[in-house]
C-alpha positions as CSV (number, residue, x, y, z in Angstrom):
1,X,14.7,67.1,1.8
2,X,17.0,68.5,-1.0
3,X,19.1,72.1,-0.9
4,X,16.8,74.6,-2.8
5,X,18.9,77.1,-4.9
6,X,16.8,80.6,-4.5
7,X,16.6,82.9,-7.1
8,X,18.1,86.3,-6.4
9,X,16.8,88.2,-3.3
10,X,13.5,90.6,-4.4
11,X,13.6,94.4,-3.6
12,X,13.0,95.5,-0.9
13,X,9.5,96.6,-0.3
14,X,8.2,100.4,-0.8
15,X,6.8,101.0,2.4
16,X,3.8,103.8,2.1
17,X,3.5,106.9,4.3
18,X,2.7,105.9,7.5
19,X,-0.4,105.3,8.7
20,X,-1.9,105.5,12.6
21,X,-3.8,102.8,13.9
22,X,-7.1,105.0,13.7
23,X,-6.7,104.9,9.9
24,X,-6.3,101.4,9.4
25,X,-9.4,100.1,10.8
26,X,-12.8,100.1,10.3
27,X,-13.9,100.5,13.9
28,X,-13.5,104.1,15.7
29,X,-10.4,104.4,17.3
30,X,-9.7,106.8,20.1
31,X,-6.8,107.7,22.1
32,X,-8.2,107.8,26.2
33,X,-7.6,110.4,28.0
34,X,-7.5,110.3,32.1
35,X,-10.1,112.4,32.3
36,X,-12.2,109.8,30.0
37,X,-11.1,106.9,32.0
38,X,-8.5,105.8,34.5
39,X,-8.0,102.4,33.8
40,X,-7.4,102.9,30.4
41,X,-5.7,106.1,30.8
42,X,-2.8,106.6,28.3
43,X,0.5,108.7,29.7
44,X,2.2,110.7,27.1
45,X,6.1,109.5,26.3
46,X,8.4,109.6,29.7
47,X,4.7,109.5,31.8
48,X,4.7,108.4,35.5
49,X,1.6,106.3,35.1
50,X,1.7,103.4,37.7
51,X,2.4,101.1,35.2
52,X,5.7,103.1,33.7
53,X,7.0,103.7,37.1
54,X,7.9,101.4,39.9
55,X,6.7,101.4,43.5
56,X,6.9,104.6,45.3
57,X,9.1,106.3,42.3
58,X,7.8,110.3,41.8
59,X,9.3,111.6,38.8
60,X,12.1,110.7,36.5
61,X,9.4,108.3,35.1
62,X,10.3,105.0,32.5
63,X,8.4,104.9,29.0
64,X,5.0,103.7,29.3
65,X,3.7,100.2,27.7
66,X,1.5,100.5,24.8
67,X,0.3,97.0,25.2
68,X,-1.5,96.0,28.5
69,X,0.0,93.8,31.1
70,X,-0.8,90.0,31.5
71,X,-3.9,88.8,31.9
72,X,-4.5,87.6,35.1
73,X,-5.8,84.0,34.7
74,X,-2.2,83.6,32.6
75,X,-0.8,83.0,35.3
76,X,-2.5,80.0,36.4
77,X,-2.6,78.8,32.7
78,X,0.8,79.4,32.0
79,X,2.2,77.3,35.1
80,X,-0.4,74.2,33.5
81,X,0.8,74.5,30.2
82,X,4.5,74.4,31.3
83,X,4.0,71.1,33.3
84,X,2.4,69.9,31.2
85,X,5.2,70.6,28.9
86,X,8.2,69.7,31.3
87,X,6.5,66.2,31.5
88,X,5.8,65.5,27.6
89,X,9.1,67.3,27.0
90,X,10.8,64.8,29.1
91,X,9.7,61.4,26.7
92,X,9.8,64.0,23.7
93,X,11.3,61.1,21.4
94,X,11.4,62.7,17.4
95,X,11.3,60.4,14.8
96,X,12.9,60.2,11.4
97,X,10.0,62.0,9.4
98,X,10.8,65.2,11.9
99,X,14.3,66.1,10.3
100,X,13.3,68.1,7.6
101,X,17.1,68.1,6.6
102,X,20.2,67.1,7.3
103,X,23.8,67.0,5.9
104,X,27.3,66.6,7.9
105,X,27.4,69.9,9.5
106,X,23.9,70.7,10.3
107,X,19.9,69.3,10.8
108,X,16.9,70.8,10.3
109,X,14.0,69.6,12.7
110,X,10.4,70.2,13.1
111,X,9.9,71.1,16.1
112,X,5.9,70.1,17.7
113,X,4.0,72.7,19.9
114,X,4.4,72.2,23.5
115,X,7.8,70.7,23.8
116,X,11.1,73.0,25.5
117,X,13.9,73.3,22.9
118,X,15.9,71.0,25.1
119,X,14.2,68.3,24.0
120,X,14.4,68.7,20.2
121,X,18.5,68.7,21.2
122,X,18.4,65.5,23.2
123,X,16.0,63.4,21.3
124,X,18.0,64.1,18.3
125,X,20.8,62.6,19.6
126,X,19.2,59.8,20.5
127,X,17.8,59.3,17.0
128,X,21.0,59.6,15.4
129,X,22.4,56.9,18.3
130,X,25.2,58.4,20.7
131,X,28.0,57.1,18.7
132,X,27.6,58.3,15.5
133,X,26.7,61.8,16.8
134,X,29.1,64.7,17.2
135,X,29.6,65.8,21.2
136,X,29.4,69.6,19.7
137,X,25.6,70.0,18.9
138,X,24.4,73.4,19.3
139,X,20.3,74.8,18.9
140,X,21.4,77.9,16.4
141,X,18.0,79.1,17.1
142,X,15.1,78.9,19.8
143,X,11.4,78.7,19.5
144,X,8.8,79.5,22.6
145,X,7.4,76.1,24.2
146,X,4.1,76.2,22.4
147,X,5.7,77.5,19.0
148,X,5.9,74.6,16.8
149,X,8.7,74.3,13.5
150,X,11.9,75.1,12.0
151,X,14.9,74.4,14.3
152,X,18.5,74.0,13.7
153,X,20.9,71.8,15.1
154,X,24.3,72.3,14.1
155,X,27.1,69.8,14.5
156,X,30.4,71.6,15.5
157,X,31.9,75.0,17.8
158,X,32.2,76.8,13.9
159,X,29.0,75.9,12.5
160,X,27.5,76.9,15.3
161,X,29.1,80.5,15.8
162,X,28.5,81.4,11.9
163,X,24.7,80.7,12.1
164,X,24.6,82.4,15.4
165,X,25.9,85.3,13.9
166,X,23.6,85.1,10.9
167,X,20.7,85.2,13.0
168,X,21.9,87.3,14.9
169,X,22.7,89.9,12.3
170,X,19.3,89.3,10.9
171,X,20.2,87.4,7.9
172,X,18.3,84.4,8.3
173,X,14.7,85.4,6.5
174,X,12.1,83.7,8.8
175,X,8.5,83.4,8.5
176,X,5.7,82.3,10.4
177,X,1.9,81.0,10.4
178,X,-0.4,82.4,13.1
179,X,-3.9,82.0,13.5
180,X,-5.6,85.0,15.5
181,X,-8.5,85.5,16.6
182,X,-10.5,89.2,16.1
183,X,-12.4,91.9,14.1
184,X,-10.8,91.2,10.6
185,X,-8.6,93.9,10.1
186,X,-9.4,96.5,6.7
187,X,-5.2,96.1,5.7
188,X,-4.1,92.8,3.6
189,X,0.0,93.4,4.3
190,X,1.3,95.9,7.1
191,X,4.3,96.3,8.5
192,X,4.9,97.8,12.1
193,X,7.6,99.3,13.6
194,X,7.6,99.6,17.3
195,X,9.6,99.6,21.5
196,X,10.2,96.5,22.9
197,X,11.5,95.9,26.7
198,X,10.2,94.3,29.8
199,X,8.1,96.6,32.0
200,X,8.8,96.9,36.0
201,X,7.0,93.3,36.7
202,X,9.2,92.0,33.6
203,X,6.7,91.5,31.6
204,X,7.1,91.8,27.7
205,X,5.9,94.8,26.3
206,X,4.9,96.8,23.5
207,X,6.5,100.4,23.5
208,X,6.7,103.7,21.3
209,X,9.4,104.0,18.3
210,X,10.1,107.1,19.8
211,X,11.2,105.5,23.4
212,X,13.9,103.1,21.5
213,X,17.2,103.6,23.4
214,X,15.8,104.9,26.6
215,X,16.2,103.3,29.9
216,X,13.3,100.6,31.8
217,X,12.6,99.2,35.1
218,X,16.1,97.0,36.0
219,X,18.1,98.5,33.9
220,X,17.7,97.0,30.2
221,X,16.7,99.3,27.2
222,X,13.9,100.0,25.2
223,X,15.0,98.4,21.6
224,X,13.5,98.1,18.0
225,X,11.1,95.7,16.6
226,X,9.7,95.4,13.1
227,X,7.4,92.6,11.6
228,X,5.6,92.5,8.4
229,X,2.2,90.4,8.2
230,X,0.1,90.0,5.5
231,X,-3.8,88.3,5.7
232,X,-4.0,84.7,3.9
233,X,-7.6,84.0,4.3
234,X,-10.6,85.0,6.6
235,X,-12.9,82.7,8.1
236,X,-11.1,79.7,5.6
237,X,-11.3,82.1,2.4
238,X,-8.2,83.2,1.0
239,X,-5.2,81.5,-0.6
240,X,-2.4,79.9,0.5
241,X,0.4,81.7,-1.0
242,X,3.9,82.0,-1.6
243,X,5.8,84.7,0.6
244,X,6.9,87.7,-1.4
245,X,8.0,91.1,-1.5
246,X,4.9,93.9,-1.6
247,X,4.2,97.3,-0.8
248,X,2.5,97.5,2.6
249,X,0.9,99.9,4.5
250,X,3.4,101.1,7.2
251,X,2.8,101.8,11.1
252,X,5.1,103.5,13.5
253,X,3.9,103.1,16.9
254,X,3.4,106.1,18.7
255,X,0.5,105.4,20.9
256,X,-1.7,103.1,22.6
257,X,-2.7,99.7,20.3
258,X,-6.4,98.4,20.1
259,X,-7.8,96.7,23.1
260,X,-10.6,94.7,23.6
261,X,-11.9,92.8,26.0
262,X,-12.0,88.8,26.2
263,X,-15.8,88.9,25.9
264,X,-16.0,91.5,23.2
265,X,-18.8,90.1,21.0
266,X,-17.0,91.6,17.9
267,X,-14.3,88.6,18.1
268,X,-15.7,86.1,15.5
269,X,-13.4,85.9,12.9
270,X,-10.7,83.3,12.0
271,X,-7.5,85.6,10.5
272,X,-4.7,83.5,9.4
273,X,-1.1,85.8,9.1
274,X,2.0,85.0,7.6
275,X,4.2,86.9,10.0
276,X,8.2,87.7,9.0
277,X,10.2,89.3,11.7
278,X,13.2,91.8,10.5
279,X,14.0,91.8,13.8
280,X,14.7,88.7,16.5
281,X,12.8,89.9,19.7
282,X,11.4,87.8,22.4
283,X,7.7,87.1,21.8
284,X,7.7,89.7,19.1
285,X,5.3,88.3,16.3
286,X,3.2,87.5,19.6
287,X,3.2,90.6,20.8
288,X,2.4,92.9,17.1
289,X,-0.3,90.4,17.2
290,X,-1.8,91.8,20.8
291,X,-1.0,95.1,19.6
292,X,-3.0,95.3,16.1
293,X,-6.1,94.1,18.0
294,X,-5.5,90.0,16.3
295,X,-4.3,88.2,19.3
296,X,-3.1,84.3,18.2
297,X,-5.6,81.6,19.5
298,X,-5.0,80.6,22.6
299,X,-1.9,83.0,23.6
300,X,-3.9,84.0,27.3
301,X,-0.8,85.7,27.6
302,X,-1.5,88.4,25.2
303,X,-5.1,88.4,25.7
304,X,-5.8,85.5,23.1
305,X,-8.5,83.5,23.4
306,X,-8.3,80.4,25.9
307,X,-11.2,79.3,24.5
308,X,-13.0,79.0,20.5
309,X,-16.2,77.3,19.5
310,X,-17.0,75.3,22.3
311,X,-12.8,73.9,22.4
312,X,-10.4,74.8,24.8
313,X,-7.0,76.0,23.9
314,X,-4.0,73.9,24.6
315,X,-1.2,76.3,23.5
316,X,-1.2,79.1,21.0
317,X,-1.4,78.4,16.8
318,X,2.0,80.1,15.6
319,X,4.2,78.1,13.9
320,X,7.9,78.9,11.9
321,X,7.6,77.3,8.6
322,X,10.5,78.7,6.5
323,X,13.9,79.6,6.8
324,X,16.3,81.0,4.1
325,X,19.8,81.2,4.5
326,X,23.2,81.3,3.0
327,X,24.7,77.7,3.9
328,X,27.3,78.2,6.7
329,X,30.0,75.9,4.9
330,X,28.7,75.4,1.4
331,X,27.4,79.1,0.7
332,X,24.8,78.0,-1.0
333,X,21.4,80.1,-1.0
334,X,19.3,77.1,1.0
335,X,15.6,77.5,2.1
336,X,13.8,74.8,4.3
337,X,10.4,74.7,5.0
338,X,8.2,72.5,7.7
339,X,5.2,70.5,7.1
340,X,1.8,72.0,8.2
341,X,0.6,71.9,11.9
342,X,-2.8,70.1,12.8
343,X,-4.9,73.6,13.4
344,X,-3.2,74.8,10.3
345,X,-3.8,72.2,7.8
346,X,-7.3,72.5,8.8
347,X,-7.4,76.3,8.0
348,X,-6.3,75.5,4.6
349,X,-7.5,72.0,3.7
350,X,-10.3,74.3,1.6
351,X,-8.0,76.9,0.6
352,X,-6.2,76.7,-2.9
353,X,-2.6,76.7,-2.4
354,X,0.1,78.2,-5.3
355,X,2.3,75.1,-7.2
């Protein structure tokens, strides 16, 4: 893998007027009210709804969620999929065709689905042979256990703590691959704007723009979160395209997201997303996903699917395949990109793909 010189950074994209969820899909869309229905009762902004508040609190509420709470059968299949992972994780060996880069002061890996972080860190070390490997090795960025791709490894204290920063500041340009499952959605390219905190059993959580600042269960903050998607193909028809700037359709999160059930009849479509997050919050792309009604295969956690066409689901289909960066010690404009996962280069064996 060679340094890619990128041409000058695009715009940035004209976001449209903003749009409400009810606008933006083709199936009727209606705020519940209590009245309509308990469960799926909606509390306005700083409600005391059961789920905002915790145990024997009156008053003084927290923000409500706008994205339901765990499943709960992802519980159980959460604890299999992490030992299961803690045992392949432990004889995680990489091999030479899973550095997608390196030079003196920093490797690229690709990282595979179902393996901790820790592991890409020690088996690369091993690769590389203990003596000829720096004792300062840093991860400069973290992927969840079943997210496969792009890592970096850096090889010093001060190549680490620039490219911390960078991603940290948001100037690392990421995107992502997900494969979701749902009612194909009537927008190509979208980008939402939205809350993010745990809620008062810690789970992650989708919350209002308007509730960005204010205070949650154990003391953290709600904070902001902003991903861009666009649609590559439906049902295996589309194109494989480059990523690039466009004009989307624009949604500010102000109430209650699409939910369905995991036997709605309605879910039969295959919607493959490139994802890029202008923000670096846990689970985010995950959680947009739950949130615009196209949870990623197999994430039970946010109500994917644990099973599709007869198979069941080992871990969910999201995988990081480019970063773009400014080289910590070169400057240099570099971009890397990682080979194709299994479930994804199935998706687009039949789909024509840009030179």
């Amino acid at each position: 893998m060679t340094i890619i010189p990128l041409p000058p950074p695009p715009q940035s994209p004209r976001l449209l007027v903003s749009k409400t969820l009810r606008h933006l899909f083709p199936l009727p869309f209606f705020p519940v009210s209590a009245a309509r229905s308990p469960i799926m009762a909606v509390a306005p902004t700083g409600g005391t709804s059961e789920d905002a508040l915790p145990a024997g609190t009156l008053g003084c509420g927290y923000p409500t969620p706008l994205s339901p709470p765990y499943p709960a059968e992802s519980k159980e299949v959460e604890l299999r999929r992490a030992m299961t992972a803690a045992a392949r994780s432990g004889d995680f060996e990489m091999t030479a065709g899973d550095i997608v880069f390196e030079d003196e002061w920093l490797a690229v890996a690709n990282k595979a689905s179902g393996v901790y972080c820790e592991a890409v860190l020690s088996s690369f070390k091993s690769l590389r042979g203990s003596a000829t490997v720096p004792s300062e090795l840093h991860l400069a960025n973290r992927l969840d256990r079943d997210t496969s791709g792009l890592m970096v490894i850096t090889k010093s204290h001060k190549v680490a703590g620039r490219l911390v920063k960078a991603f940290t500041d948001h100037k690392v340009k990421k995107t992502y691959l997900a494969l979701c499952i749902g009612y194909a959605p009537s927008w190509k390219k979208i980008t939402i704007s939205s809350g993010h905190g745990r809620s008062k059993f810690g789970a992650w959580r989708v919350y209002s723009a308007s509730d960005v600042g204010r205070t949650l269960p154990g003391g953290s903050m709600v904070r902001h979160m902003v991903t861009s998607f666009e649609v590559l193909s439906i049902n295996g028809q589309g194109k494989l395209r480059e990523p690039e700037a466009h004009d989307a359709e624009s949604i500010i999160v102000q109430e209650k997201g699409i939910e369905r059930s995991r036997d709605d009849d309605m879910k039969t479509d295959e919607i493959l997303v490139r994802a890029c997050p202008q923000s670096g919050r846990t689970h985010q792309i995950r959680l947009h996903c739950q949130y615009l009604g196209i949870p990623i295969k197999g994430d039970v956690k946010y109500c994917g699917v644990l099973e599709w066409k007869g198979i069941s689901c080992d871990a969910h289909a999201l995988h990081a395949e480019r970063l773009s960066l400014q080289h910590p010690v070169t400057g240099l404009p570099v971009r890397f990109q990682a080979p194709l996962p299994l479930w994804a280069n199935e998706i687009c064996g039949s789909m024509l793909q840009d030179s």
